[in-house]
FIVOTOR-149267 format. One line per 5 residues: number of its first residue (from 1); their letters; for each residue x, y, z of N, C-alpha, C. Coordinates in steps of 0.05 Angstrom, whole numbers. Each point is the difference from the previous one (the first is absolute). Layout:
BEGIN
NUM = A = X Y Z X Y Z X Y Z ~ ... $
***
This chain:
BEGIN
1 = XXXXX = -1131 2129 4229 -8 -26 -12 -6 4 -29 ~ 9 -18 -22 -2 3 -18 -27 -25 -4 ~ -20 9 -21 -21 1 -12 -1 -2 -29 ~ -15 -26 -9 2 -3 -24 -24 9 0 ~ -5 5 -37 -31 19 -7 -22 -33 -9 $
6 = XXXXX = -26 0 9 -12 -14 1 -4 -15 -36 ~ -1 -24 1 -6 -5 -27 -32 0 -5 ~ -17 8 16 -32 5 -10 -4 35 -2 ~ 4 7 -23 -1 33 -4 -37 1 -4 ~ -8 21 15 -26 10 -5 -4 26 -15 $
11 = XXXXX = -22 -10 -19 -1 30 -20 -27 3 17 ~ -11 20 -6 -22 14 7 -13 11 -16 ~ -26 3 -7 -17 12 -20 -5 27 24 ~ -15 21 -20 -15 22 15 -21 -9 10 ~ -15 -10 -6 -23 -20 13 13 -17 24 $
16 = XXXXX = 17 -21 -4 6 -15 24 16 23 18 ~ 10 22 -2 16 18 23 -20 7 9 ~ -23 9 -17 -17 20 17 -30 -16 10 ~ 6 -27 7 -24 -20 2 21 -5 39 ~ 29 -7 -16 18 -4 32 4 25 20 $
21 = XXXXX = -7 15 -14 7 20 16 -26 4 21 ~ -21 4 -13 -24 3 18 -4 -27 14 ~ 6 -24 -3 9 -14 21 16 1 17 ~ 19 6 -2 27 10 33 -17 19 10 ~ -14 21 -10 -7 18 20 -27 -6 6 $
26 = XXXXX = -15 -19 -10 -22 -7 16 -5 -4 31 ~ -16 11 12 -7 0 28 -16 -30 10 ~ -13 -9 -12 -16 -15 7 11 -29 -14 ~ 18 -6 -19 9 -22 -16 15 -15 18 ~ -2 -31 -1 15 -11 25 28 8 -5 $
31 = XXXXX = 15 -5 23 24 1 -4 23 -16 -22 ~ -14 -25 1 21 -6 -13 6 10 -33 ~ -31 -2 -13 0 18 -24 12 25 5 ~ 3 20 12 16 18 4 22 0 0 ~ 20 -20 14 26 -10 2 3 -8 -25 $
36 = XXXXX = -15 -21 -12 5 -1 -31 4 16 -26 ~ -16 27 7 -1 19 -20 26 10 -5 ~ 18 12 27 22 11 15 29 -19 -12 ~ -14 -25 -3 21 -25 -5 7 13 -24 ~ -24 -6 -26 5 5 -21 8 30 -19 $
41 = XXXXX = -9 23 28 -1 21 -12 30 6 7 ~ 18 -15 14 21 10 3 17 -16 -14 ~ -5 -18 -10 19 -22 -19 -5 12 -28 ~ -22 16 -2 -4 18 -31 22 19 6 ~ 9 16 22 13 16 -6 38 -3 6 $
46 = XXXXX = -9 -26 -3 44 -20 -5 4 -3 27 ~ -19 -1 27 14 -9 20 7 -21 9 ~ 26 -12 9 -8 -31 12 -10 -10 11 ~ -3 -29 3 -25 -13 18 15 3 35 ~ 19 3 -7 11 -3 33 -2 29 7 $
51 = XXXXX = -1 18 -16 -8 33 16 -28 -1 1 ~ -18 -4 -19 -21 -2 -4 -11 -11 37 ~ 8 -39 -1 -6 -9 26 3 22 26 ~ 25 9 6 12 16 16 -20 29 5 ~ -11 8 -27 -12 17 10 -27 -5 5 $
56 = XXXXX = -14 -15 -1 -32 -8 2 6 -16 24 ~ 26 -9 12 -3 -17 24 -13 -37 -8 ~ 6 4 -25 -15 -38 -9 38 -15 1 ~ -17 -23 -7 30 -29 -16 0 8 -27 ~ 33 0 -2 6 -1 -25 -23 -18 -25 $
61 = XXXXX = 0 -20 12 -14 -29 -8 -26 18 -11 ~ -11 15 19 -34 11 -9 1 12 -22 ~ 17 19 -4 7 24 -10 10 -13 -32 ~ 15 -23 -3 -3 -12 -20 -17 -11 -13 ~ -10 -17 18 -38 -19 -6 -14 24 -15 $
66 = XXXXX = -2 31 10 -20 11 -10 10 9 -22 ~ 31 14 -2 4 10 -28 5 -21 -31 ~ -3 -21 16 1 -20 -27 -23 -12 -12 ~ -20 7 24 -28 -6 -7 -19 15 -15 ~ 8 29 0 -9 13 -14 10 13 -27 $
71 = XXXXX = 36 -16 2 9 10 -25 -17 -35 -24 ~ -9 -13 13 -3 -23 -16 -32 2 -5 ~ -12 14 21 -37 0 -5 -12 31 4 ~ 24 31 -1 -17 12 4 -22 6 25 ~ -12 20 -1 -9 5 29 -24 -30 18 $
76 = XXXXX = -11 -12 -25 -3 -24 12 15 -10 17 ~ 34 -7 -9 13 -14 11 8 8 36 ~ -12 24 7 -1 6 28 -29 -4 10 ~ -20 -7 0 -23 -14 13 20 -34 9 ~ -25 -7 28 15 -33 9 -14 -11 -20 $
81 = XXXXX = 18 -16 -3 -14 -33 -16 -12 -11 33 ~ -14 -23 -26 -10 -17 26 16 -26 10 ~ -10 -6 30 9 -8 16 2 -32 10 ~ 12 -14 5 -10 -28 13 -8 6 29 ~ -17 -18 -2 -7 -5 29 24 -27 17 $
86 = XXXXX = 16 10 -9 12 -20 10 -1 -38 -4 ~ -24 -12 1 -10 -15 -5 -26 5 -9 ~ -9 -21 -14 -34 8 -9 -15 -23 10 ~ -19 8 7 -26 -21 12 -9 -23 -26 ~ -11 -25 6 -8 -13 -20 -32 1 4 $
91 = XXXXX = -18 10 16 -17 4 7 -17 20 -24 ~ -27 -8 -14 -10 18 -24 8 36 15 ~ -11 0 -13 8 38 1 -27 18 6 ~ -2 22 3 -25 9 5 -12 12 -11 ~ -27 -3 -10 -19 7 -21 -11 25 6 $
96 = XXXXX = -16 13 -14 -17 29 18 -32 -17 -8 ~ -11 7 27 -19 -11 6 -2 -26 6 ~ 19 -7 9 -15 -26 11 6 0 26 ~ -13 -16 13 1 -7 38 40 -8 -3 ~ 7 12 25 22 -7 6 8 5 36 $
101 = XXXXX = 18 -19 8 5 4 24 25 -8 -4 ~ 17 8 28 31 -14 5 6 -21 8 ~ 15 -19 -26 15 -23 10 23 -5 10 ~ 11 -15 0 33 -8 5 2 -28 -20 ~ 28 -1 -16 -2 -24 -15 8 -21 20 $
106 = XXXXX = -4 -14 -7 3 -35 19 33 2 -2 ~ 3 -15 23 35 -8 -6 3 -22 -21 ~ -8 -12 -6 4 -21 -22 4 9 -26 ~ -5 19 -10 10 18 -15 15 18 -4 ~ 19 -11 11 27 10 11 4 37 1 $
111 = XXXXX = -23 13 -5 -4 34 -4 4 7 30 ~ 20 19 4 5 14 25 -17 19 6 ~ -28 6 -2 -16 14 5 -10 -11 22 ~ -10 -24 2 -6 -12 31 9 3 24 ~ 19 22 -14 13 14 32 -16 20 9 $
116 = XXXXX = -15 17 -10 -15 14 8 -10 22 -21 ~ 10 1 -31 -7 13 -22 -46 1 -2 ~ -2 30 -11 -32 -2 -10 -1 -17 -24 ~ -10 -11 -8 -8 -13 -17 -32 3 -2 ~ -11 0 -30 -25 1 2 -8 -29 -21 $
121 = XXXXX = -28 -14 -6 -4 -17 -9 -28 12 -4 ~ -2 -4 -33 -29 0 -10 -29 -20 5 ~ -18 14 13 -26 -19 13 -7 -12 -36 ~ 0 9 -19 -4 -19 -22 21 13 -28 ~ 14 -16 3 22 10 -36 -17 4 -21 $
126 = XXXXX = 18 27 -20 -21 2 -21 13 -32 -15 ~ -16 -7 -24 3 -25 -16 24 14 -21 ~ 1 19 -8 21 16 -12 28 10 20 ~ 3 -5 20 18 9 21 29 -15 -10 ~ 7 20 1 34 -4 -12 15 -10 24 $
131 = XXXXX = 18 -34 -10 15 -10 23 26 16 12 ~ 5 28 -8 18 10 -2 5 11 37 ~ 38 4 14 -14 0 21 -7 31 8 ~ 1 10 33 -6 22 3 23 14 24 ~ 15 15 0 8 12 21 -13 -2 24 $
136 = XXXXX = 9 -1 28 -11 -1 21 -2 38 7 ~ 25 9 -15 -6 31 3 -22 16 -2 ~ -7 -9 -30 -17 12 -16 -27 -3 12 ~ -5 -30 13 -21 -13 17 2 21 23 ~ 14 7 1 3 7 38 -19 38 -7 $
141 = XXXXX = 7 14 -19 -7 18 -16 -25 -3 6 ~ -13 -20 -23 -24 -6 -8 -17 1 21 ~ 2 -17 22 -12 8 29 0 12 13 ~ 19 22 -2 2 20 21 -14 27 -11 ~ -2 -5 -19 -22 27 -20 -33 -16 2 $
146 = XXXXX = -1 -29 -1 -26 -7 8 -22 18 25 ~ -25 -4 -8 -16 14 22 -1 -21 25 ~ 2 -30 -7 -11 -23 21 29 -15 6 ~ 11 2 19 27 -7 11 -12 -20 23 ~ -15 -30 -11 -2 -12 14 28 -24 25 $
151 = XXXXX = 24 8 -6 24 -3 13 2 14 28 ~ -14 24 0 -2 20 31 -28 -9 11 ~ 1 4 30 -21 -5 11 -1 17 28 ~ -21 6 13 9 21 23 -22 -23 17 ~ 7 5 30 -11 -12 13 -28 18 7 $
156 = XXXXX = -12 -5 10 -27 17 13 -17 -18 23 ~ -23 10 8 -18 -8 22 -27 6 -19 ~ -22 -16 3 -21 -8 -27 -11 5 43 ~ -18 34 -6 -20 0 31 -22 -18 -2 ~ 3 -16 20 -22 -20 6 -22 8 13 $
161 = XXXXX = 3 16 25 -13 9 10 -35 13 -11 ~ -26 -24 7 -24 4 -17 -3 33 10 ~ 7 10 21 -15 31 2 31 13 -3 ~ 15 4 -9 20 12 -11 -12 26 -5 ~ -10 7 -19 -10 21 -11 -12 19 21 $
166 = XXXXX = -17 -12 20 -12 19 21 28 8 18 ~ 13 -22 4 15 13 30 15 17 -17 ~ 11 4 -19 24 11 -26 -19 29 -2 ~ -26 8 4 -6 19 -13 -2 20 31 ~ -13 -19 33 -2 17 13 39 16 20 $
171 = XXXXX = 16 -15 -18 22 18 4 6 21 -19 ~ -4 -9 -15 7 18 -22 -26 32 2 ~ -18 -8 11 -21 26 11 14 7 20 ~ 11 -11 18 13 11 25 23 20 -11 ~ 22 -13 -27 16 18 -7 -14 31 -13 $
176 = XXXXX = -18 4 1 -19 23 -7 -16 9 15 ~ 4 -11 33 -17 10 16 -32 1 -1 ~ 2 -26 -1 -29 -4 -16 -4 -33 14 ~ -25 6 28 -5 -23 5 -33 -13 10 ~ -6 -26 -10 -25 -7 -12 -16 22 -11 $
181 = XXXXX = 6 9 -21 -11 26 -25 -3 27 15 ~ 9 0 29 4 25 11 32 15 3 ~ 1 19 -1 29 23 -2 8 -3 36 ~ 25 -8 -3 6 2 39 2 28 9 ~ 2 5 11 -7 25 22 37 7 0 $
186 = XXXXX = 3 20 3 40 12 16 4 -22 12 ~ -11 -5 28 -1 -25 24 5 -18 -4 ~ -9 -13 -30 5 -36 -5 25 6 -14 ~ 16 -20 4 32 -8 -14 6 -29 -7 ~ 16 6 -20 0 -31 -13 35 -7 3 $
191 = XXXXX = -6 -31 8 36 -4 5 1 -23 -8 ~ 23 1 -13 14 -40 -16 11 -2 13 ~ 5 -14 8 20 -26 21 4 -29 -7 ~ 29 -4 13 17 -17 -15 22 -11 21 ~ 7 -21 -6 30 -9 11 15 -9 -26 $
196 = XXXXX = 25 15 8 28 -12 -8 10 -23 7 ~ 5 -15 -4 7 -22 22 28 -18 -15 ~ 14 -12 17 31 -15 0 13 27 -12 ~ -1 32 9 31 5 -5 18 4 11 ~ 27 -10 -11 29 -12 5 17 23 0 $
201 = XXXXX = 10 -1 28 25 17 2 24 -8 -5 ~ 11 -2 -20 18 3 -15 30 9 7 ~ 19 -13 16 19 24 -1 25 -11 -15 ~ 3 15 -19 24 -2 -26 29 -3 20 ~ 12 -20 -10 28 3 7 28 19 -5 $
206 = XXXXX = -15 15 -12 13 23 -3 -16 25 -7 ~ 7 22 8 -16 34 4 -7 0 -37 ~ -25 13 12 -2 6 -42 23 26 -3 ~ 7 8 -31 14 12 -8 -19 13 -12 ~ -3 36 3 -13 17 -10 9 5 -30 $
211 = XXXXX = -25 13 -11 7 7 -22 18 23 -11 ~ 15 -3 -26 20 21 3 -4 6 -31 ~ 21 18 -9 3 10 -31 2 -26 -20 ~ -20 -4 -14 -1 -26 -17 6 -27 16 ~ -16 -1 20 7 -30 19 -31 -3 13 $
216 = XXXXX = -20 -13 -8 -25 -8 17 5 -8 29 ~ -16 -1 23 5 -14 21 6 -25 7 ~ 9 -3 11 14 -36 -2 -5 -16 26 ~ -6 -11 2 -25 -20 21 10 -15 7 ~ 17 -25 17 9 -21 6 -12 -18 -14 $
221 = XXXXX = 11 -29 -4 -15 -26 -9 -8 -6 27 ~ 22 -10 19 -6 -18 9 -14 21 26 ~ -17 -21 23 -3 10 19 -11 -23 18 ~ -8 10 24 -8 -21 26 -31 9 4 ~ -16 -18 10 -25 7 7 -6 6 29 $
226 = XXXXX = -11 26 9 -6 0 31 -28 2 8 ~ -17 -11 -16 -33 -12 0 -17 6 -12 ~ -20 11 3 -26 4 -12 -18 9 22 ~ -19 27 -12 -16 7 13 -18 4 -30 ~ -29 16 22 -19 6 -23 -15 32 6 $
231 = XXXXX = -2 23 -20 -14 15 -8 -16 -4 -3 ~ -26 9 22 -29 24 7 -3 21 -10 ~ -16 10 -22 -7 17 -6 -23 9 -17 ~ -18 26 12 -23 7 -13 6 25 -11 ~ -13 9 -24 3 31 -17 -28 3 -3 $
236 = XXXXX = -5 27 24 -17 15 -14 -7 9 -22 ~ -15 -8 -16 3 0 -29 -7 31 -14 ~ -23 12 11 5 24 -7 17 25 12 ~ 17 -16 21 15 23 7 29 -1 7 ~ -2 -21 -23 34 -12 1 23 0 26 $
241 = XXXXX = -19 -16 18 17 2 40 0 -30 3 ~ 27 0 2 5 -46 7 6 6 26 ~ -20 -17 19 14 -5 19 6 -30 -4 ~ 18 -7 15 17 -32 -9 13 -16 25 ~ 4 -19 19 18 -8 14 14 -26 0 $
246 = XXXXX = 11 -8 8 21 -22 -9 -10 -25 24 ~ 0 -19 -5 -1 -30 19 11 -21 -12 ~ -1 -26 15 33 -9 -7 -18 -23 -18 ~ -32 1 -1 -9 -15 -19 -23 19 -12 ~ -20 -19 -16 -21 20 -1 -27 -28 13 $
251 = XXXXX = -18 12 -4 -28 -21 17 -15 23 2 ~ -24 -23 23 -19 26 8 8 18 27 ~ 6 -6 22 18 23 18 11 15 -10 ~ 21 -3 -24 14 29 -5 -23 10 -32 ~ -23 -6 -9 -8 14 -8 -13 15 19 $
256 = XXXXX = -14 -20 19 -15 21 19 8 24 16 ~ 30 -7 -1 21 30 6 -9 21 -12 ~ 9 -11 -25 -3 23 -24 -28 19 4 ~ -15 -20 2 -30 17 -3 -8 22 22 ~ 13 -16 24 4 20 30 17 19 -5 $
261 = XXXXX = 23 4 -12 14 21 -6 -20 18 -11 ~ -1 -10 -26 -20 17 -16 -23 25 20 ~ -18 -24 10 -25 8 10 3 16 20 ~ 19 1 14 10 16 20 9 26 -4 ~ -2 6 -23 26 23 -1 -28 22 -19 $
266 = XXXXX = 3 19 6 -13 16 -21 7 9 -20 ~ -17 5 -29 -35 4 1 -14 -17 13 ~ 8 -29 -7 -16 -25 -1 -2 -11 28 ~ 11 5 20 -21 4 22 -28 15 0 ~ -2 20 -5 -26 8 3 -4 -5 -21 $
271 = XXXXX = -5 -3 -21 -4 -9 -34 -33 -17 0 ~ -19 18 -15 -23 -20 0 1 -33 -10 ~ 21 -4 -10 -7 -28 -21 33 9 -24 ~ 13 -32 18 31 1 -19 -4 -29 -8 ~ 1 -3 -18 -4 -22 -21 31 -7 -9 $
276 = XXXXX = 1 -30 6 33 -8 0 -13 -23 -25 ~ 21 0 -20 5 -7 -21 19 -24 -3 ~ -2 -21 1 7 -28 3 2 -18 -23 ~ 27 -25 4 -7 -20 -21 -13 -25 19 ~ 5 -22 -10 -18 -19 15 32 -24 13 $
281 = XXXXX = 13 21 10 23 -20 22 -4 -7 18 ~ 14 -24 8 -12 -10 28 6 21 22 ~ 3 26 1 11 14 22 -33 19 5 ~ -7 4 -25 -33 8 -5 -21 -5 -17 ~ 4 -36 2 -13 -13 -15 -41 -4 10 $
286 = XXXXX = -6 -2 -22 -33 -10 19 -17 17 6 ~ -24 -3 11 -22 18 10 14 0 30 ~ 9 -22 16 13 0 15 17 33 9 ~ 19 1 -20 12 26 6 -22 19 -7 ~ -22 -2 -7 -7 30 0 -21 14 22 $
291 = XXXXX = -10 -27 7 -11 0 33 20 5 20 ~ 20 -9 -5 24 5 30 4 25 -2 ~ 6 23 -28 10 23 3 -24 17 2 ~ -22 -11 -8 -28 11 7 2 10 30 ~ 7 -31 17 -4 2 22 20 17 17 $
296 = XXXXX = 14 3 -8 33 14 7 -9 26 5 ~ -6 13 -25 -4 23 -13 -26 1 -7 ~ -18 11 11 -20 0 -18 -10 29 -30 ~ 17 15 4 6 10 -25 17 -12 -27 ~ 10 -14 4 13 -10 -19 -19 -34 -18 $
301 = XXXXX = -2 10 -22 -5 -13 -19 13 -22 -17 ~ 10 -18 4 26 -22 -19 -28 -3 -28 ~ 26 6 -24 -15 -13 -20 16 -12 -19 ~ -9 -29 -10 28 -17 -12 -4 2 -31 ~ 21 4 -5 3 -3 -25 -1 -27 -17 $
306 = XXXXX = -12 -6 -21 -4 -30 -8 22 -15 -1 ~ 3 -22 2 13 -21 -6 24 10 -23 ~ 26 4 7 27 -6 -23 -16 29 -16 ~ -3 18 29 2 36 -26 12 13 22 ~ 31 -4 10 13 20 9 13 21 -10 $
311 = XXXXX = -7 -7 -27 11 27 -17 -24 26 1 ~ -23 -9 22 -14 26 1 4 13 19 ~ 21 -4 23 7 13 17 21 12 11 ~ -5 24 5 18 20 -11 23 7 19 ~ -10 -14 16 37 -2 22 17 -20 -12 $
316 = XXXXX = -14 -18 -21 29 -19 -13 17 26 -20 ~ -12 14 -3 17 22 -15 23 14 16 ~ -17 4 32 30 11 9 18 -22 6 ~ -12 -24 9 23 -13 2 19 -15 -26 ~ -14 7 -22 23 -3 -32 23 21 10 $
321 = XXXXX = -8 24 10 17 23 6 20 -4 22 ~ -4 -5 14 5 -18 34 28 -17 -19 ~ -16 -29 -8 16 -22 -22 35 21 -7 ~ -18 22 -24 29 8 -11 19 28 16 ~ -23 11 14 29 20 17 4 -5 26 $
326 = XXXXX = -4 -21 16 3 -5 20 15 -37 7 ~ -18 -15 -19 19 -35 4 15 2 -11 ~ 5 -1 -27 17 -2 -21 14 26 -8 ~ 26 -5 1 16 -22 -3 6 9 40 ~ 1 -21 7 -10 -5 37 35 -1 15 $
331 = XXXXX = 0 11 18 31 -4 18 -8 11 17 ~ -6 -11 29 -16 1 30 17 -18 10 ~ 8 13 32 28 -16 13 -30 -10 18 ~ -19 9 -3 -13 -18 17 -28 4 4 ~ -30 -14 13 -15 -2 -11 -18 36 14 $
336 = XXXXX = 12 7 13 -3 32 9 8 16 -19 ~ 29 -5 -9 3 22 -27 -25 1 -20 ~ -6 -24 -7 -19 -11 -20 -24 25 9 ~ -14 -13 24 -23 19 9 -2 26 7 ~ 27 15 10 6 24 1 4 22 -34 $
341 = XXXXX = -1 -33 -24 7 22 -31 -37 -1 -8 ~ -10 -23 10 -31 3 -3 -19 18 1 ~ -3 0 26 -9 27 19 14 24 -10 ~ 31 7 -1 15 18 -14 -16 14 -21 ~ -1 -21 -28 -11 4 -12 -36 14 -7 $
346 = XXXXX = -10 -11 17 -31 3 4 2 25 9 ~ 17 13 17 -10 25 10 10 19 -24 ~ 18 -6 -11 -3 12 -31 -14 3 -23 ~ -6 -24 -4 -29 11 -18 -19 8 7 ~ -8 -2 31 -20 23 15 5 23 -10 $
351 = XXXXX = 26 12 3 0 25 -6 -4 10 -23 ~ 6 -22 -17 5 15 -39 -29 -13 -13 ~ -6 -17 7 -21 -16 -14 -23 5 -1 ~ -14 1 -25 -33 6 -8 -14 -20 -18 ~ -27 -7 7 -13 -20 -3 6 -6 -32 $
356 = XXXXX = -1 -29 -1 3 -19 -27 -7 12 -21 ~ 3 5 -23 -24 7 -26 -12 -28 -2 ~ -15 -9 13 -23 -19 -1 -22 -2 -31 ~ 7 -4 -19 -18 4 -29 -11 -37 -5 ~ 2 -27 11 -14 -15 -1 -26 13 9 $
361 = XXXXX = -27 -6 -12 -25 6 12 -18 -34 -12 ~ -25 3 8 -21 -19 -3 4 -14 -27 ~ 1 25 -19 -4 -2 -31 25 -15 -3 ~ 22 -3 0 18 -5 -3 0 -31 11 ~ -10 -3 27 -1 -34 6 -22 -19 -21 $
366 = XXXXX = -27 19 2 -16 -14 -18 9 -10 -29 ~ 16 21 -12 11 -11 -31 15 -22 6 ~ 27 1 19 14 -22 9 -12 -22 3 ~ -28 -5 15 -19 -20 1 -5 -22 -27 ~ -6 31 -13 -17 -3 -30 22 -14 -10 $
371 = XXXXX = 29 7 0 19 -18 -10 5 -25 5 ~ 5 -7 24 -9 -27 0 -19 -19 0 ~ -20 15 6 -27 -19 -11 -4 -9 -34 ~ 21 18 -10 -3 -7 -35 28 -21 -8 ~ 15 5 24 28 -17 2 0 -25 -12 $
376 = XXXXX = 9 -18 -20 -6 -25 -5 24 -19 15 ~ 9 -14 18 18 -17 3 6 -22 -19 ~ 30 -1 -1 12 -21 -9 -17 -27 -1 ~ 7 -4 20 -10 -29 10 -25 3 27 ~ -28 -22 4 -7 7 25 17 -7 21 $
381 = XX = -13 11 16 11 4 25 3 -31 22 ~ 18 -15 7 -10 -21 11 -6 2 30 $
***
């Protein structure tokens, strides 16, 4: 192919070769400045733009844009200019320091931002504020380097519960073996307990495909449902042992399973005092349940955890674990497969498993306290 010689010739100073050069070989310089240096350092030495392209892997098109830009501005002329946003907001622009939150412009102002663009609007304009407009980019920038991103919001639970604090501290002594200001004995044992409840056996309409050389596992979309049962299970907390059983709901009969399993089986048959660790579900809700297992068992202790703090008990942790290597991603021809990978599973982490690093303590709820008692809300509460 014949090749004409470019009509933008680049000279080069000793300064600009040796300013481009330590740019191409920069490690850390984005790429494209790099590609640029390479553009120009090879059009200094008579090559064409179409070998040039060919060898950096760019468009002809690029490879021109940059050598003409710099034969006309010099190494300036390879930095970006700036940019449109495509459209610009008519909305003032954003000041430093003043109150701001996210708008949307009205449709009546015909600005396509009302589709879902940030926009911000000044709680008071300066009297000097220039009508000039603002990028929605540059906006989008400006808030995302902000410390107060009032646009995000997380949901939470505000504990209501007036004795929160007491029931929250005598588990958290139990996780330390530590009960009413006395140390438990070998004999006493502490256990969380929990139900799983509605999981779905799943069976994919087609076999998963294992993973292979650069191919992740591949999972069916579609599938059929063959019902729902629910996961029983308590973890000895200091000695990392789940026992667990499956029923086709959860309530109080199949907790009361659970606890018979338990209590039956040794240590904790003969066990002076096993203290079972509870949220407040209807399966062991009430003083109610703690007299019935009283009466059941009279070694065993139920103690509930306050109101909306199941994040203090420590069998929801195995069952996060349960969640990701055992349901998900789920394909059970039936609701036995399901309970045979359950159980499966459980007698596995019997074998390998050692108690939680448990590091929430007292101190740690009390500051939490302290935090929301200094909490100011939005709005009151209606």
């Amino acid at each position: 192919m014949t090749m004409t010689s470019s009509p933008v010739l680049i000279t080069l100073t000793d300064l600009d070769r040796a300013e481009l050069d330590a740019l191409a070989r920069a490690r850390k310089a984005p790429l494209r400045m790099v590609q640029r240096a390479w553009i120009v350092l090879a059009a200094a030495d008579g090559q064409y733009n179409a070998q040039i392209a060919r060898d950096l892997g760019l468009h002809v098109d690029t490879v021109r844009t940059w050598r003409g830009r710099f034969a006309s501005d010099g190494m300036k002329g390879l930095a970006d200019r700036p940019r449109s946003d495509g459209h610009r907001c008519s909305l003032p622009p954003w000041w430093p320091g003043s109150r701001r939150w996210p708008v949307r412009c009205p449709p009546s102002t015909g600005c396509r931002c009302h589709g879902g663009r940030v926009r911000t609007l000044p709680a008071k304009p300066s009297p000097a504020a220039s009508p000039r407009r603002c990028p929605g980019r540059r906006v989008r920038r400006w808030l995302d380097a902000d410390a107060i991103k009032p646009w995000l919001h997380r949901s939470w639970i505000f504990p209501r519960a007036p004795d929160f604090a007491v029931k929250a501290e005598r588990v958290l002594d139990l996780y330390e073996r530590v009960w009413e200001g006395r140390r438990l004995r070998p004999d006493g044992y502490v256990i969380s307990a929990d139900e799983k409840s509605q999981l779905q056996a799943l069976r994919r309409r087609h076999d998963d495909l294992p993973t292979g050389p650069e191919r992740t596992r591949r999972v069916e979309f579609e599938y059929s449902r063959c019902g729902t049962l629910a996961y029983l299970a308590a973890l000895d907390v200091h000695h990392a042992t789940v026992i667990g059983r499956c029923a086709p709901t959860t309530g109080i009969v199949p907790f009361g399973d659970l606890v018979e399993q338990v209590m039956t089986r040794e240590p904790y048959a003969s066990a002076r005092r096993v203290f079972w660790v509870v949220d407040n579900g209807s399966s062991h809700a009430g003083q109610a349940s703690v007299e019935r297992i009283r009466e059941a068992w009279p070694t065993a202790v139920l103690v509930h955890l306050p109101i909306h703090a199941s994040w203090l008990n420590q069998i929801e942790i195995y069952f996060s674990i349960v969640q990701r290597k055992v349901i998900k991603p789920g394909n059970f021809a039936d609701l036995t497969a399901l309970e045979h990978r359950l159980l499966g599973f459980e007698a596995r982490y019997n074998a390998t498993a050692s108690p939680f690093n448990w590091r929430y303590t007292k101190a740690d709820l009390n500051a939490y306290l302290e935090r929301l008692a200094t909490h100011e809300p939005l709005s009151p509460a209606a």
